[in-house]
N, C-alpha and C positions, 0 to 999 in steps of 0.2 A: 268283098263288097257287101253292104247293106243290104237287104232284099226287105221292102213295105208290101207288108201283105197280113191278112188279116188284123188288123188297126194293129200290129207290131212293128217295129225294126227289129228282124235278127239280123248276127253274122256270126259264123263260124270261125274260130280262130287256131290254127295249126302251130306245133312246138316239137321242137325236136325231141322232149323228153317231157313227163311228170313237172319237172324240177320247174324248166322255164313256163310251164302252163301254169304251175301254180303260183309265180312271181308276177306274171303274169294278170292275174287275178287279184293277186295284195296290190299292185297296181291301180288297177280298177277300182277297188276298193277306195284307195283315199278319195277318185275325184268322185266317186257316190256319196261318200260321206260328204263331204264338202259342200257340192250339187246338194245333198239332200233328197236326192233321187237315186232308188237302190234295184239294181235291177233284174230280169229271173235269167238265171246262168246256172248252167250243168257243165261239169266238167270231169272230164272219162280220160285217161292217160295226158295225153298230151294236145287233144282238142278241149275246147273254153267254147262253148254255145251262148252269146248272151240274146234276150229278149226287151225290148225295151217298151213301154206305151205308159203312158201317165193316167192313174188311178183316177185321179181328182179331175181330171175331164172326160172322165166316163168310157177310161180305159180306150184312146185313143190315141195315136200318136201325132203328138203335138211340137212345137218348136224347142222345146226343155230335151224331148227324148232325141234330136236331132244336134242338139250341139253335146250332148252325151256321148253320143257317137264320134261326133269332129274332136272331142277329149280323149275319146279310147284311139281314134285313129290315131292322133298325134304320138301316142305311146307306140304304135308298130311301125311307124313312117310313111303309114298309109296317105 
């Protein structure tokens, strides 16, 4: 789930292996490209951390970093 806290959206995202975390993330990738909204994401084996808040409104999260999120969810069946 999403947690809104300090003007972010993160979530943690869990993979059985390397493999599907990193597919996982080329995933994410198109709808950022797309979107046009690229987002801060660490990824360590098989966890994917993304961060979300929009620069251009003074690093706040706004309703762009909110259906970002309803795009990555659609990818887990969340």
């Amino acid at each position: 789930m999403w947690q809104e806290e300090d003007n972010k959206l993160t979530r943690t995202f869990s993979f059985a292996d390397f493999s599907e975390a990193f597919a996982f993330m080329t995933r994410v990738a198109l709808i950022a490209e797309k979107a046009d909204h690229h987002p801060f994401w660490t990824n360590v084996y098989n966890k994917v951390t993304i961060e979300l808040t929009t620069h251009d409104a003074g690093n706040t999260v706004t309703e762009k970093d909110r259906q970002f999120a309803r795009a990555v969810d659609r990818l887990t069946g969340a």
